[in-house]
C-alpha positions as CSV (number, residue, x, y, z in Angstrom):
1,X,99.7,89.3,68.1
2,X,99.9,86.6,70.6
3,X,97.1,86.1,73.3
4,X,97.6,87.5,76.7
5,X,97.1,85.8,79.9
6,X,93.7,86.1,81.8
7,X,93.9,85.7,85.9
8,X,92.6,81.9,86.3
9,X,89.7,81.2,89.1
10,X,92.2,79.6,90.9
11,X,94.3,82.6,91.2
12,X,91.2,84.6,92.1
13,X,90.2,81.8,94.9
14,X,94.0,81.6,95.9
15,X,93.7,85.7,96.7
16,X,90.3,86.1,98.2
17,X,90.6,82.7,100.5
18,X,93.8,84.6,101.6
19,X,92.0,87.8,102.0
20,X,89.7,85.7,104.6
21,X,92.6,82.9,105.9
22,X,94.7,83.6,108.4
23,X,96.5,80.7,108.3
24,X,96.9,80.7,104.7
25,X,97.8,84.1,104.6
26,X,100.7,82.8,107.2
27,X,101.7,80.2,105.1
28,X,102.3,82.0,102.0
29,X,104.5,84.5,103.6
30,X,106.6,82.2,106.0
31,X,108.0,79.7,103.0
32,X,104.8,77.0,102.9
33,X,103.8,78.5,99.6
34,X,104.6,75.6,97.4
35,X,102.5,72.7,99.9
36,X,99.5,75.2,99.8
37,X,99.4,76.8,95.8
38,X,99.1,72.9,95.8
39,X,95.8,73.4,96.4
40,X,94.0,75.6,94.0
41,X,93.8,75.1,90.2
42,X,96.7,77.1,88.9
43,X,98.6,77.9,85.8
44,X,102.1,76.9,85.6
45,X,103.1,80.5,84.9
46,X,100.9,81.6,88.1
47,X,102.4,79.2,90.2
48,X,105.8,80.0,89.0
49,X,105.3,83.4,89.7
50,X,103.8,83.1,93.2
51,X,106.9,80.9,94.4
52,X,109.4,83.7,92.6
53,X,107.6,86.5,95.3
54,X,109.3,87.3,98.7
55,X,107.4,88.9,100.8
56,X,106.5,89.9,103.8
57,X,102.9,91.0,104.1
58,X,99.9,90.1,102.2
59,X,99.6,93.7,100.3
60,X,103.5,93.1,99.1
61,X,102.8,90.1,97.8
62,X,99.5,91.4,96.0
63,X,101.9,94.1,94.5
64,X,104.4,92.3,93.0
65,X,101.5,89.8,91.9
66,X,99.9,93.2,90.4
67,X,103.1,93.8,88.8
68,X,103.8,91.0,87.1
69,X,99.9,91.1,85.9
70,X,100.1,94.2,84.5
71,X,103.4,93.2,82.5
72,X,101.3,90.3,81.1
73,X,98.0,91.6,80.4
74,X,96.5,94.2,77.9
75,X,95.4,97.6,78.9
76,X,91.7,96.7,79.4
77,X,92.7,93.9,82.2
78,X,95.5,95.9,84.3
79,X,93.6,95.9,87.6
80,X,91.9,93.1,89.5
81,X,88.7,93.9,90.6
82,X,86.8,92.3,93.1
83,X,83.2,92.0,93.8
């Protein structure tokens, strides 16, 4: 059985900076998203699924990055949780 994908920190910093960041939360929705994912320490896959999302709020984008996660992961990793 092949070895899933775990959420990297730089996804986890990517989400809770644009939790907190206006500006970044702006950026990612209104087609800046590949100058600032630039920025944190991604995967390849992350980053090419991040640039394949439209959307137009911060909760769609966390649902179809939810989506894809829990196509990717096993059972025991399916939500992110946050501290």
């Amino acid at each position: 059985m092949q070895a899933q994908p775990e959420v990297s920190p730089g996804l986890e910093e990517l989400i809770g900076q644009a939790i907190v960041d206006r500006e970044l939360r702006a950026g990612l929705l209104n087609g800046q998203k590949a100058q600032l994912l630039g920025r944190f320490d991604l995967t390849p896959e992350e980053r090419q699924v991040l640039m394949s999302i439209q959307a137009n709020s911060l909760g769609a984008l966390a649902q179809q990055l939810q989506s894809w996660l829990q196509s990717e992961q096993p059972e025991s990793r399916r939500h992110i949780r946050y501290a």
